[in-house]
C-alpha positions in Angstrom: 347.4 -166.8 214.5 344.2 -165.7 215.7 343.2 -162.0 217.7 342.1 -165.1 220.7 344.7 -167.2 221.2 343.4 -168.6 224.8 342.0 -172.3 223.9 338.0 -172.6 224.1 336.9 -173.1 227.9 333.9 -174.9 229.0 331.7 -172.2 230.6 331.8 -172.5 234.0 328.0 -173.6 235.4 328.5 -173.3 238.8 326.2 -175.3 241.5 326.0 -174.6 245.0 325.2 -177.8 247.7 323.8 -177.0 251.1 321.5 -179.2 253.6 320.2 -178.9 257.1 317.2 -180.2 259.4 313.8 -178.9 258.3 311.6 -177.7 260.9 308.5 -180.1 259.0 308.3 -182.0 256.3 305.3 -180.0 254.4 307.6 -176.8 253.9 311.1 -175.8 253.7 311.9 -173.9 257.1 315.1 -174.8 258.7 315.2 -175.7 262.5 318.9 -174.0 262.7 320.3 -171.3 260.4 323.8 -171.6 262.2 324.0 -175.6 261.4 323.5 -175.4 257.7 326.2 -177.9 256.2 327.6 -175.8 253.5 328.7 -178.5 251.4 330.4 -176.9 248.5 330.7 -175.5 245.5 331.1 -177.1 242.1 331.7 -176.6 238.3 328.9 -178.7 237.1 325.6 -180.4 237.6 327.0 -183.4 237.1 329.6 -182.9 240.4 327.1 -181.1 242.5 324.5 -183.7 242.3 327.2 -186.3 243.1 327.8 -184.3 246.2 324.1 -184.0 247.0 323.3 -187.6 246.8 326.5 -188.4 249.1 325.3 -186.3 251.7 321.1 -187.2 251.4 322.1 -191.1 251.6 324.3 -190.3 254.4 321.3 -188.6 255.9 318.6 -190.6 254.9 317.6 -191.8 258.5 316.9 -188.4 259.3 313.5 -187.7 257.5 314.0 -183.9 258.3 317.2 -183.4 257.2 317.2 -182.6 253.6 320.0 -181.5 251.1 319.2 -178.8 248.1 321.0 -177.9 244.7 321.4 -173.9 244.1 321.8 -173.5 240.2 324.6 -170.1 241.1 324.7 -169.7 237.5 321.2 -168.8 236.8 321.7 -166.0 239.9 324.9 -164.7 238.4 323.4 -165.1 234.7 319.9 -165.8 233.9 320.6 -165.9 230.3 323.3 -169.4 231.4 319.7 -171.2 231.3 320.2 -172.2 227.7 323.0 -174.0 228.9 322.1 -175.6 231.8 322.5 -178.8 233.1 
């Protein structure tokens, strides 16, 4: 037996999905701070951008309202680009 004897994980890449109504559509400025739609978190880029494109098509007659993908990893750890995505 091994000094680790944990099994390997897969390192955790999180992704953060939030949306709201732009003020234009030149810039990205929202109209309302307090009406973000905090969608979630999630473990991958794979899951977030599943979330993201729910949420946009659900959206998609509002030409303001726009949904956005925050890569938390590369906050928390800038050196997690090598494994991104």
């Amino acid at each position: 037996m091994t000094g680790n004897s944990k099994p390997e994980q897969e390192k955790q890449l999180l992704h953060f999905v939030f949306g709201g109504e732009l003020e234009d559509l030149e810039g990205i400025r929202f109209r309302d701070l307090e009406n973000l739609d905090m969608v979630g978190i999630y473990p991958n880029y794979k899951s977030a951008h599943n979330a993201w494109k729910s949420k946009a098509q659900r959206t998609v007659d509002n030409a303001h309202m726009r949904y956005f993908i925050v890569h938390m990893h590369r906050l928390l750890d800038p050196q997690s680009d090598k494994d991104c995505d």
